[in-house]
BAGURO-166981 format. One record per residue (C-alpha): residue number from 1; x, y, z; residue in one letter. Coordinates in nm, 2 decimals, m for minus. Layout:
N
nr / xx / yy / zz / rest
NUM / X / Y / Z / A
...
This chain:
106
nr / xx / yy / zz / rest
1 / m0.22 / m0.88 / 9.02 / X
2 / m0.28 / m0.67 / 8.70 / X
3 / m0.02 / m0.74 / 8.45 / X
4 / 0.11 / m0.49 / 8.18 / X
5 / 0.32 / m0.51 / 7.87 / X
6 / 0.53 / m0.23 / 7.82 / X
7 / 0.69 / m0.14 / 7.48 / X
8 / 1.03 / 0.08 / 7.55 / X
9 / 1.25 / 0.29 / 7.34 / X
10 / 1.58 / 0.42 / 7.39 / X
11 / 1.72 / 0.71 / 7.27 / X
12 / 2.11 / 0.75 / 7.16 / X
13 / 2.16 / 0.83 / 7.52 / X
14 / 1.97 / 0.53 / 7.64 / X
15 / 2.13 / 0.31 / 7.39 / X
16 / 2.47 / 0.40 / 7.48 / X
17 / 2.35 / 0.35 / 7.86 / X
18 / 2.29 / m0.01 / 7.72 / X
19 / 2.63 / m0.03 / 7.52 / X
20 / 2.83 / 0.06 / 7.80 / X
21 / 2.67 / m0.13 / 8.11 / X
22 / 2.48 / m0.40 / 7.95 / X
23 / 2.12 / m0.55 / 7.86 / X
24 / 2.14 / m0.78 / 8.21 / X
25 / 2.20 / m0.41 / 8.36 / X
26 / 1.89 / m0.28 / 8.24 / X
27 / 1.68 / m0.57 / 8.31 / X
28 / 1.79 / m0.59 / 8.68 / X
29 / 1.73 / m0.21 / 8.69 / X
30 / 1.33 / m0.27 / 8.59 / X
31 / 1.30 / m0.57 / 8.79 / X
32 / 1.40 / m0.34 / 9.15 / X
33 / 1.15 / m0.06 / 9.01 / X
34 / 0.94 / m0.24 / 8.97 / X
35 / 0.93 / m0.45 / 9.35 / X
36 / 0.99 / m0.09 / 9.51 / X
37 / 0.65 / m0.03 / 9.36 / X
38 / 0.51 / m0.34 / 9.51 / X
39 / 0.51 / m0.51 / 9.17 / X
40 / 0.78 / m0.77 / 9.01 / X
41 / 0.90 / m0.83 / 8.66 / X
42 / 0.78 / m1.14 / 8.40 / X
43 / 0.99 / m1.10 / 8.12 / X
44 / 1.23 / m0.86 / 7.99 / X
45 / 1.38 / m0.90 / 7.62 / X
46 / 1.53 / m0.69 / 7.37 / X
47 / 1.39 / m0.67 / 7.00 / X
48 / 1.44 / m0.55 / 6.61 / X
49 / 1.17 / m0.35 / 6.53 / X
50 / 0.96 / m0.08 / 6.62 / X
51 / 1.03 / m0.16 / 7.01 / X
52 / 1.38 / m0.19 / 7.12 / X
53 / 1.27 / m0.35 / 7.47 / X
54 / 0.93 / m0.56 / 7.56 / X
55 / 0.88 / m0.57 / 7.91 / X
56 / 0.56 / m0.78 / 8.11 / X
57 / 0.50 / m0.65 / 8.47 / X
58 / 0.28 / m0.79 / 8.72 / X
59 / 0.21 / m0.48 / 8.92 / X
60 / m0.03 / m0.40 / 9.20 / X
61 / m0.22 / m0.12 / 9.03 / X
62 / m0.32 / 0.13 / 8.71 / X
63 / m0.04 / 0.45 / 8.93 / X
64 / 0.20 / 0.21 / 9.05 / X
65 / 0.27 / 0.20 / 8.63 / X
66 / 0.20 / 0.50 / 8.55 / X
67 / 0.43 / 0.65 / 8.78 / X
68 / 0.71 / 0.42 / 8.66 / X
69 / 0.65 / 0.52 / 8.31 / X
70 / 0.64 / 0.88 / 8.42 / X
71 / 0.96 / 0.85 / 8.53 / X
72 / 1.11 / 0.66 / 8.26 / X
73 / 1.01 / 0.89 / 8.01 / X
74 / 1.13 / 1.16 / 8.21 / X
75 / 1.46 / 1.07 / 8.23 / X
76 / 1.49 / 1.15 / 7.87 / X
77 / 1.66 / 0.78 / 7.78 / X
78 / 1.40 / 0.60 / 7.72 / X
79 / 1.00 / 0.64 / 7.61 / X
80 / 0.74 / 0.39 / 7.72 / X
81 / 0.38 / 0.27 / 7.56 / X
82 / 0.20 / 0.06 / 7.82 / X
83 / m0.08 / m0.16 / 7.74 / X
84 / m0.28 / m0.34 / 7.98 / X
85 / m0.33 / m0.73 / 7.96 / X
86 / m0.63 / m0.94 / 8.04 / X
87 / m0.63 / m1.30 / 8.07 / X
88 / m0.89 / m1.53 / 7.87 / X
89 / m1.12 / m1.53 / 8.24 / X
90 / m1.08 / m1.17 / 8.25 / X
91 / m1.22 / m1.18 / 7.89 / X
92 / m1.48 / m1.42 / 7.97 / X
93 / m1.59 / m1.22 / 8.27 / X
94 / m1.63 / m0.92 / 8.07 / X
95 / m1.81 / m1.08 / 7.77 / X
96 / m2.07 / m1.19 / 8.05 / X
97 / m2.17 / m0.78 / 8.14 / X
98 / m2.44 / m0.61 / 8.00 / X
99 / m2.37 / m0.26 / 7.90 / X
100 / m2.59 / m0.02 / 7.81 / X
101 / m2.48 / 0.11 / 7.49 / X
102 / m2.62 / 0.34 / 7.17 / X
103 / m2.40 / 0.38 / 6.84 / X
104 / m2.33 / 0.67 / 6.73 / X
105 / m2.61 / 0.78 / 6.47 / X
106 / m2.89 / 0.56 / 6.63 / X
């Protein structure tokens, strides 16, 4: 199954979402989004930084995210940067393709 970091912020509503019910509450909210959607959650933590949330997702497919981060950033507590992650085989297997390609300028 494809699995996907995402990278979430909170606004001062989301935040005092979080203050008031909890990080465990926001965690177990992700991890039944993300099995209605056919998918299951990896990890969840909390940061300093840029991000105030990391969270890896194994998930069945490219909409079954985008809809969840559709909705997330919706909502208008929270914003959401996905990135898609390949394993080293996935790597290999794409290292192994010959593409067809001319640089710009060439």
């Amino acid at each position: 199954m494809p699995k996907y970091m995402i990278e979430a912020n909170y606004t001062a509503d989301g935040l005092k979402g979080v203050l008031a019910k909890g990080g465990s509450s926001r965690r177990d909210v992700v991890q039944s989004m993300a099995a209605e959607l056919g998918g299951s959650l990896e990890s969840f933590y909390f940061a300093f930084g840029d991000a105030d949330a990391f969270v890896t997702l194994d998930m069945p497919d490219n909409v079954s995210v985008a809809a969840a981060a559709m909705t997330v950033s919706a909502s208008g507590a929270a914003s959401a940067k996905t990135t898609v992650l390949l394993t080293p085989e996935e790597v290999d297997e794409a290292a192994k393709k010959s593409v067809n390609y001319v640089p710009p300028g060439s």
